[in-house]
N, C-alpha and C positions, 0 to 999 in steps of 0.2 A: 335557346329559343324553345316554347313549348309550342306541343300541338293539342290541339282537342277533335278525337273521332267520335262524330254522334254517330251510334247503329240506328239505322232506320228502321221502320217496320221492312221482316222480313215477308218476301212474297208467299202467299200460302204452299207451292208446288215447293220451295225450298226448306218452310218447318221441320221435313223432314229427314232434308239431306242433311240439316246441322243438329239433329239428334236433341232439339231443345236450347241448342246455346246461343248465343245469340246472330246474329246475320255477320259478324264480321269473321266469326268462328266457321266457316262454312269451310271447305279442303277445296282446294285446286292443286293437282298434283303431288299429291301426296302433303300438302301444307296447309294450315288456314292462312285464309286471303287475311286474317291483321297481320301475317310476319311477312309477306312480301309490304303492304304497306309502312311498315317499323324499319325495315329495310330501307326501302326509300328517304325516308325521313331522317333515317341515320347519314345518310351520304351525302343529305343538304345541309349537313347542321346542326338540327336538334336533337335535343337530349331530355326533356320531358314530355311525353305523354298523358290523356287523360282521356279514357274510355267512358262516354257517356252510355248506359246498357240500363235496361229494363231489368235484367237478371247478372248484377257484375261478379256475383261468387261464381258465374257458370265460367266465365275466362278466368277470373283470376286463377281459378286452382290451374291451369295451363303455367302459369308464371309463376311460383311460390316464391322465389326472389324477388319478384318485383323488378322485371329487369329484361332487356329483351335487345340485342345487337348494340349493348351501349345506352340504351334509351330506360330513362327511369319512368315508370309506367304505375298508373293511378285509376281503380275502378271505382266509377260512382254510378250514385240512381240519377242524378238531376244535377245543373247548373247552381238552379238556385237555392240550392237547398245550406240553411246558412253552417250547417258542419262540414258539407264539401262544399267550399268554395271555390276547387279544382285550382285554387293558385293563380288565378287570373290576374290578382289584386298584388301580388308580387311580383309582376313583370310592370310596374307602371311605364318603363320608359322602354318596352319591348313588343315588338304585333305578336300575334298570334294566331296561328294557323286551324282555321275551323274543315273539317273535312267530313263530307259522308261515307260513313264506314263501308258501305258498298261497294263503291268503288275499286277497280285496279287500275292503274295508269304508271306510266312511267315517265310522266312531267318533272322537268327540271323546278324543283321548287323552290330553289335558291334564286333561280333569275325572278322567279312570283316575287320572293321578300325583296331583291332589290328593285323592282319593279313598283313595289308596296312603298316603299320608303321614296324614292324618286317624284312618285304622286302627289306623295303627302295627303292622301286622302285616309277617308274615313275606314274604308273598305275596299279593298281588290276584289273581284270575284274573277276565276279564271274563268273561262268562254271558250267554243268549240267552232268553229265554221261549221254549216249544216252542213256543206259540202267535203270537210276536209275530215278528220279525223272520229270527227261524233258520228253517234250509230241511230240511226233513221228509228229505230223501237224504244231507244230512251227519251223517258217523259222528262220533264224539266220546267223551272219557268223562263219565256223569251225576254232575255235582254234585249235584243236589237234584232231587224228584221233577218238577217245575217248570220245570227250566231245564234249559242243554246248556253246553256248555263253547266258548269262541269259540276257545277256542289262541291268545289274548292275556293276558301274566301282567307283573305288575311283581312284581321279586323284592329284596328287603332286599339291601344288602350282604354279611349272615350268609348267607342263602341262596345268595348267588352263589359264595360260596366252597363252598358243597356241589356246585352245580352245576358250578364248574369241575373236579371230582374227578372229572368223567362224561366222554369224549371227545366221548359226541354223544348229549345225554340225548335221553328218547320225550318230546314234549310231554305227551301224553293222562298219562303218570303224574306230570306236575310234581306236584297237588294232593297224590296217595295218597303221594309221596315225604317234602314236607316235614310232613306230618301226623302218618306215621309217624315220623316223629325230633322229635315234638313241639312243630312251629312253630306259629305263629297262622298260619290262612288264613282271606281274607275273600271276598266275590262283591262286585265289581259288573255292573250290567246295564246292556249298553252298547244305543244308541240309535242306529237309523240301518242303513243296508245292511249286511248282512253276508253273503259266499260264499265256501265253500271250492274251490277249481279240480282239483278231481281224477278230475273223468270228460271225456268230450268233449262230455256233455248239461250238465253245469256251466258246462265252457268257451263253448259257444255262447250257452245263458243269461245268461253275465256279460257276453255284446258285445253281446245286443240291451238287456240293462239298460243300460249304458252309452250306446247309440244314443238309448234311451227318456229321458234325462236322470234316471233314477232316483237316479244316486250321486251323490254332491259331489263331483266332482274335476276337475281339468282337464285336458277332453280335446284331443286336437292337430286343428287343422286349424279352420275357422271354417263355421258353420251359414249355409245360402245359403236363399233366403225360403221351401223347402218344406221345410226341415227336413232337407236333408242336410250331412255334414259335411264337407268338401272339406279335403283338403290339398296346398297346393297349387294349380296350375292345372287347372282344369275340364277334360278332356279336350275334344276336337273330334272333330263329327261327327255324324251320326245315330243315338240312341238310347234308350231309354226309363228313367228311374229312377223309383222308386216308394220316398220317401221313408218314415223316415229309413234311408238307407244311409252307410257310409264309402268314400270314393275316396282310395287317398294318392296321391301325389307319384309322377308318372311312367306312372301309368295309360293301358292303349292300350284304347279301347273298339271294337268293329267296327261297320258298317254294321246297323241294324235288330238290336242287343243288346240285352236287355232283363234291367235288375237291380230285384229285388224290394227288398219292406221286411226289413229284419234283416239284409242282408248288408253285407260289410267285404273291399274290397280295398283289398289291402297295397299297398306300394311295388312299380312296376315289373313290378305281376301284366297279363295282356291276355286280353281276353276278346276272340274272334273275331267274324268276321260272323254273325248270326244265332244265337247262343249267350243261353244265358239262365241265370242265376246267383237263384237263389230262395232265401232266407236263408242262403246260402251263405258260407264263409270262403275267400275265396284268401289266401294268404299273400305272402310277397315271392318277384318273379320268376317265379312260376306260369305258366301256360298253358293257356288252354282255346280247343279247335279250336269249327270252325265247326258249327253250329248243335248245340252239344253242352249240357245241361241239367244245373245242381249244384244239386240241392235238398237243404237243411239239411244238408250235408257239408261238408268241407273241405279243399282242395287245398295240400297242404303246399310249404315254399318249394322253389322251381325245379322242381316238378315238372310233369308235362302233361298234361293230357286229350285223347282224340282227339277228332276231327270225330266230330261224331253220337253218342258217350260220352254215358251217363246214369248220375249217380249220385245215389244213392238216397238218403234220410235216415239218417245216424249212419256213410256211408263215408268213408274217409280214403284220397284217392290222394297215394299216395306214392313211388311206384317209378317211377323214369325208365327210359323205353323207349331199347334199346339201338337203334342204327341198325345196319341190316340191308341183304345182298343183297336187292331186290325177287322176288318172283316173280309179282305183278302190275302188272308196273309198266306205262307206257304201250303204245297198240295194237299204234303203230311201231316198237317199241327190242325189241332183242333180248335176253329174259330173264337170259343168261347175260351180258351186259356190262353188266348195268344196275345201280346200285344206288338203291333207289326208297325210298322214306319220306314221310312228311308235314310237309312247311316249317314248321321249327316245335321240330317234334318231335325227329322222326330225322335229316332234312335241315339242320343250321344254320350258321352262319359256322364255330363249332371243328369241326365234321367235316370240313367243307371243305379248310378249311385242311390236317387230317390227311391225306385224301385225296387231296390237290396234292404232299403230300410223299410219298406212296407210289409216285404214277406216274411223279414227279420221280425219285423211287428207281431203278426198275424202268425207267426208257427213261430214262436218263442218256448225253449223247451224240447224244442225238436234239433235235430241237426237239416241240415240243409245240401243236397247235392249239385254239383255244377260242372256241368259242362258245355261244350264250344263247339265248331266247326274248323274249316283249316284256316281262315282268314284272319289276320294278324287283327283286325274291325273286331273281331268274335273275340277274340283274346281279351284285346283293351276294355271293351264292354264287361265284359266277366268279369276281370281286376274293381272296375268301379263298384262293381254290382256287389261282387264279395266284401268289398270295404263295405259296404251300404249293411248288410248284413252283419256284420260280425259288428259295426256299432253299435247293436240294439242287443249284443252278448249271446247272439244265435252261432252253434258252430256249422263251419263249412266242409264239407267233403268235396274234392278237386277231383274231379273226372279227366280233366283236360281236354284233349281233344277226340270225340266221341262221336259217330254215327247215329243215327237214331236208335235204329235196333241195341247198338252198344246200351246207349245213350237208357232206352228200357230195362234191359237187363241190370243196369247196374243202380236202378232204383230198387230195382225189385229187391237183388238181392242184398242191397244194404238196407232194404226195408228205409229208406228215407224220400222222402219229398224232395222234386230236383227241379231244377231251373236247366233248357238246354236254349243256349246262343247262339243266332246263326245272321251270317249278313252276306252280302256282295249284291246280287242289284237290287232284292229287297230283303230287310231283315226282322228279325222280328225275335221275341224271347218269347219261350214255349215253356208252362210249368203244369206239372203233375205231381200226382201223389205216390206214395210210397209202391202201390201196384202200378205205376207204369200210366193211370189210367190217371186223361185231364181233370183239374182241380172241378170241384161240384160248384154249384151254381151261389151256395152260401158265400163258399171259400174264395171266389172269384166277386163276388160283390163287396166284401171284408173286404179286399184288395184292392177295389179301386176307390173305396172310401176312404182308407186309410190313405193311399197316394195323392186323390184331389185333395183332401185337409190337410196334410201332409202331418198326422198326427203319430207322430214315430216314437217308439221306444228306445231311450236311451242307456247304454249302459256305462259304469261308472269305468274310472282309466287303469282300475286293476279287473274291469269284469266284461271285456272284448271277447265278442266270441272264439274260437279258436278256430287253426286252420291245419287240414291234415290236405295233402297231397296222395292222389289215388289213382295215379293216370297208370297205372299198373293194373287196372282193372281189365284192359283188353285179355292178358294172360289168365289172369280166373275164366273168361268169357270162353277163352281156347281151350279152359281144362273141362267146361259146359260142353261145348262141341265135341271134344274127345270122347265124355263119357255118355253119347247117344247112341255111338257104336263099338261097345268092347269089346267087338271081336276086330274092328279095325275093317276097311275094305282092300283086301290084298286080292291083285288077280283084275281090277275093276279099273278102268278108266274114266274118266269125268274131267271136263276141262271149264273155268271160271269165267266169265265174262261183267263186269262191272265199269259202268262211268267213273264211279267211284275205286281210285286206284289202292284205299286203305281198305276197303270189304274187298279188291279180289285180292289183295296180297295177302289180310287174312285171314281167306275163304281154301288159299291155294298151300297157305301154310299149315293150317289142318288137314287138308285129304294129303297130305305128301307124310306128314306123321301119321296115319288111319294106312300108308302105303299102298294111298290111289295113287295110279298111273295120270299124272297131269296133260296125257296127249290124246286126242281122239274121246270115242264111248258119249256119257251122257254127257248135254250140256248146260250148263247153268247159266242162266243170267239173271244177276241180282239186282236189284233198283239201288238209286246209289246211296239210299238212307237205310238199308239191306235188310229193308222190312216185305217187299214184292221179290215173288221168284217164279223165275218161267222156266220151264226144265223141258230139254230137246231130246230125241234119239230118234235116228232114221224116221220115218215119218210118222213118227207122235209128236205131239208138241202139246203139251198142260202149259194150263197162265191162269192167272188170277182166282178167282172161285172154283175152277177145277185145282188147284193144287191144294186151295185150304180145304176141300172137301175130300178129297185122298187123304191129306195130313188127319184129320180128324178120325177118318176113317184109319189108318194104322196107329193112332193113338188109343182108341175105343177098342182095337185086337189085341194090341199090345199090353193093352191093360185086362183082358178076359172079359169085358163087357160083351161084346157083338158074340165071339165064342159061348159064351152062357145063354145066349137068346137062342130064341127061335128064328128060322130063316123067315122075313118079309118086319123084322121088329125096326122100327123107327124112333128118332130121337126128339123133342119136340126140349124147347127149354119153358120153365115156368119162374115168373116172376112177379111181382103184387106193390101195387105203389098204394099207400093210404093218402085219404084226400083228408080234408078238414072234416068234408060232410060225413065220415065215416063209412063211404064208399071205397068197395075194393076195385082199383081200375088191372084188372090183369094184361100185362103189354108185353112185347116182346123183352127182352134180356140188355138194358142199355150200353152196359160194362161188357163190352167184347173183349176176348181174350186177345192178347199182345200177338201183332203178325213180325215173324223172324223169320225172315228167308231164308237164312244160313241155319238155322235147326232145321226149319224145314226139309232143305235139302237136303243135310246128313240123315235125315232122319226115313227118309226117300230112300237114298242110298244103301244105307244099313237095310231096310226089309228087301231090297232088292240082291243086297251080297247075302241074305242070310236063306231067302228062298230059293234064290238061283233064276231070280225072273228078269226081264227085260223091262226096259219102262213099257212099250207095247201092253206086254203081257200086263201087269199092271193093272195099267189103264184099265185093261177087258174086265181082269176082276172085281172092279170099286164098282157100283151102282152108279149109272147116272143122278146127279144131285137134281132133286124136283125143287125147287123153293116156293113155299107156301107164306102169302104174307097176309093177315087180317086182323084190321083193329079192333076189339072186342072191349066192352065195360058192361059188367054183371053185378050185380050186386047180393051176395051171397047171406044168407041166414042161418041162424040159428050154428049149430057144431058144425058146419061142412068149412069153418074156416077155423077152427079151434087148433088143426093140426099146423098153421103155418105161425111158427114162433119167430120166425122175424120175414118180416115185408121184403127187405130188401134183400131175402138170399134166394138165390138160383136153383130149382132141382132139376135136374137130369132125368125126364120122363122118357122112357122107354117103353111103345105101345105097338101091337101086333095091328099092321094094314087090315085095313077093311075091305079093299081091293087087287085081289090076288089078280095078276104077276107086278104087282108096283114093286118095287122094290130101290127104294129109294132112300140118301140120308138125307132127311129135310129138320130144316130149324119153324117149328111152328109159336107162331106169339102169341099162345094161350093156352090151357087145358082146356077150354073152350072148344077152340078153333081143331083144338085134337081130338074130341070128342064128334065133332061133326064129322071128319076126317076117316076117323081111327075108330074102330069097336073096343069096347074093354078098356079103354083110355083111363074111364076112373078107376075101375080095381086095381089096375097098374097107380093111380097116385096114392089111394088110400093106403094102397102097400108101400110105396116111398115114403110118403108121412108118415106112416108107424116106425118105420127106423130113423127117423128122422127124433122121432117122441124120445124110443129106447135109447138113444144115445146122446142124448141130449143139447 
């Protein structure tokens, strides 16, 4: 016997649960609702099928055999259409069974045909009791004061040839059509589930009917002792099910998730840490962040929800979130090189990989450095990323797993441009240039033009960039740290404090080589990207811009600078941006030097072993830091600018107070502003610009 399923117009709220295919393609528990109906049909009987669809390459690729529980199966546009003639006209002495693809039921549809044959009528239409088994929300047309129409007909061979005169007859008129032209039409009332799937209150009804064992049919995947239906292997891990749910094949649950009763995840959906899914629908490949809530809604396939997301009863997320430049991204990274999103989401392997080939693009000829964070997220990202790269014949330098401060230093002194990785609850890739310092504002717009066009350089399959591995670079960093104190601090106590267990391990592994005493004395506490240091003893305590202004201040002695001044000399920085207008804007210094806590430290350390002072004492000796900040544009004539041969370089102006007992180290943002400040300001520049000339 053959059947023919017309898909009806799909409802608008479900377009998107079926991804484009058509309304019979739509998943209930893990399935599309055609193979529960091909099911059925198999078990009465039949053995052809004939999918009437709007779009029938979107099912058939589901079926490449042609072929489905025994049932040979046929997708066409139209009835009438005279190349598919769907085989009607080869059954002449057989009924045939018209059905809305919509539907699920579990009608015995053998007793319909012998039902159909008994009448000897034109038409069977099966029929519903208002009261008995139909659903008060499905539309239909009324046969009888009493009953509803199911949108299941067995029609004569005479009828099928009216029928095939129609390209895409309405079911709801089959009855009034052959009526009108005089046919026998009979009712039977069929017994047993019946629903039509055309709102997304339908569709969620028909999965917890399903879940509840209300239909006959069979479902995928095997019921474990509280009544859930697994297909597949049980996920691993910690977390809560509240029977009956569906889990398919491939399922990632998180730590402390918790899935209610009525809910159905698809194949390959992942529910995050502390996420909770309340009769909810994920479909296939889905994504829901961490501790984010789906009550009675439904997350369509591949799509994501964020962390912390709540969606309400009757929403449908559907829209994938584009990955974006961050403008929150982490404390440390500087907004304009970052681009930040949620691991997951906007963060995943295919971006990665895009964005490997962008910077591949864009610094071709260069080598490229890389590193991650501890999380296994930062890894995999960094693997795509470096493929992404090394496709466009860029080589890669492998950092591994690196700190930030690491993470700086090992740009610096491989002199290359680096990419650092980092994820867990928000992530984000951080790229700089060869000093350590965020990419410029050129190099960061190259970057994201080349990634929205996705205009990528390719390289041929013998000219892949290369890959060196360098996670050995923590030990160069250590032999950095060792030679800030070559006298080593023996005699001296200091003990490490870090979030970060990789900067205090080491932080504590260098002063134990240097033959600091690891108990008691100074204390260090590092920030756990080991670029902030707060340093303790008895009740001194330096943080933040008091330690970089010590630091500076034993770097300026250390080097004979402050020793060669005069006592009350000040340090002011000068720097010169040209505009188009051929105005000089003098501003302060943008390129700040790289903060390392751990030189920092040792570097603390070291003048303290070598003077024999206490941090106290210290303290007393450095000048209170005054900071002077003022925005200044001057526009300078004639020779008084002939001595700055390039705009963009820094001088180290050194100028005697004007106001005795200041005694201050202040960064000022302009020869300007140091001039108003400072007396003698300019003979002191004009004197740096001449050696500046002589040496060119």
């Amino acid at each position: 016997m053959k059947a023919i399923i017309i898909a009806g117009d799909i409802g608008e709220q479900l377009q998107s649960l079926a991804g484009g295919a058509p309304a019979c393609m739509v998943r209930l528990c893990g399935r599309p609702l055609a193979e529960y109906v091909l099911e059925q049909l198999a078990d009465c009987g039949f053995n052809e099928c004939t999918f009437v669809l709007d779009d029938p390459k979107a099912a058939a690729k589901r079926y490449p055999e042609q072929r489905f529980a025994g049932i040979s199966l046929c997708f066409c546009t139209s009835i009438g259409c005279p190349e598919e003639k769907v085989g009607i006209q080869d059954t002449k002495e057989q009924p045939v069974l018209v059905m809305d693809g919509r539907l699920l039921c579990d009608f015995s549809l053998d007793e319909l045909v012998r039902a159909h044959r008994k009448s000897n009528a034109d038409i069977t239409a099966a029929v519903l009791g208002k009261s008995g088994t139909g659903v008060s929300e499905t539309s239909g047309i009324e046969s009888d004061r009493n009953v509803w129409n199911s949108g299941i007909y067995m029609i004569s061979p005479r009828a099928a040839d009216i029928m095939q005169s129609e390209e895409k007859p309405l079911l709801g008129d089959f009855i009034k059509t052959f009526v009108n032209k005089g046919m026998k039409a009979a009712l039977w009332s069929g017994n047993g589930y019946w629903r039509r799937i055309d709102s997304l209150s339908s569709y969620q009804q028909a999965q917890k009917d399903l879940l509840d064992g209300r239909i006959r049919c069979r479902l995928r995947g095997i019921r474990d002792e509280q009544g859930n239906l697994i297909a597949g292997r049980c996920p691993p891990g910690h977390y809560r099910l509240t029977a009956p749910v569906f889990i398919g094949n491939g399922v990632y649950l998180g730590e402390g998730a918790v899935i209610g009763a009525g809910s159905v995840l698809d194949d390959g959906c992942t529910v995050a840490s502390g996420a909770a899914v309340e009769a909810g629908t994920l479909l296939p490949h889905s994504f829901v962040g961490e501790r984010a809530c789906i009550q009675s809604s439904v997350v369509c396939a591949g799509a994501p929800v964020r962390s912390g997301a709540v969606l309400m009863k009757g929403a449908v997320a559907k829209s994938v979130v584009q990955t974006a430049f961050s403008d929150e991204a982490s404390a440390d990274t500087d907004h304009n090189n970052t681009v930040g999103g949620e691991i997951g989401m906007e963060l995943t392997p295919e971006f990665a990989v895009q964005a490997g080939c962008a910077l591949g693009t864009i610094l071709r000829g260069r080598t490229i450095g890389v590193a991650v964070d501890e999380f296994c997220s930062s890894r995999v990202l960094a693997d795509a990323l470096i493929a992404g790269v090394r496709a466009t014949g860029t080589n890669v330098l492998d950092f591994g797993c690196a700190f930030q401060a690491l993470f700086q230093f090992a740009v610096r002194y491989n002199a290359v441009p680096g990419v650092r990785i980092s994820s867990g609850k928000a992530g984000w890739i951080q790229m700089v240039e060869s000093d350590g310092q965020p990419f410029d504002g050129l190099l960061m717009k190259n970057f994201r033009s080349v990634l929205s066009h996705k205009e990528f350089s390719y390289a041929p399959w013998n000219g892949f960039g290369g890959h060196v591995e360098l996670s050995g670079i923590n030990m160069i960093y250590r032999g950095e740290l060792l030679r800030l104190a070559l006298e080593g601090l023996p005699g001296m106590s200091a003990q490490t404090v870090s979030p970060n267990k990789a900067v205090e391990k080491l932080m504590n592994e260098t002063l134990q080589k240097l033959g600091c005493n690891l108990s008691g004395g100074v204390l260090l506490r590092i920030s756990a990207d080991g670029t902030d240091l707060e340093i303790c003893e008895g009740y001194c305590k330096m943080e933040g811009e008091r330690v970089r202004a010590v630091d500076r201040f034993l770097q300026l002695k250390t080097a004979g600078g402050m020793d060669s001044c005069p006592p009350g000399m000040h340090r002011c920085a000068l720097s010169a941006q040209t505009e188009n207008t051929g105005q000089k804007a003098w501003t302060a210094v943008e390129r700040q030097p790289m903060r390392d806590g751990m030189m920092t430290a040792i570097r603390i350390l070291d003048y303290l072993h070598r003077q024999r002072l206490t941090l106290p004492e210290l303290n007393g000796i450095v000048p209170k830091s005054d900071a002077k900040s003022k925005s200044l544009q001057s526009e300078r004539q004639g020779g008084n600018d002939s001595g700055v041969r390039n705009p963009k370089k820094s001088v180290l102006l050194l100028c005697p107070a004007q106001r005795a007992p200041l005694h201050a180290l202040a960064e000022v943002s302009g020869w300007e502003l140091a001039q108003e400040l400072y007396t003698d300001s300019g003979r002191c520049l004009d004197s740096l610009l001449d050696n500046e000339r002589r040496n060119g």
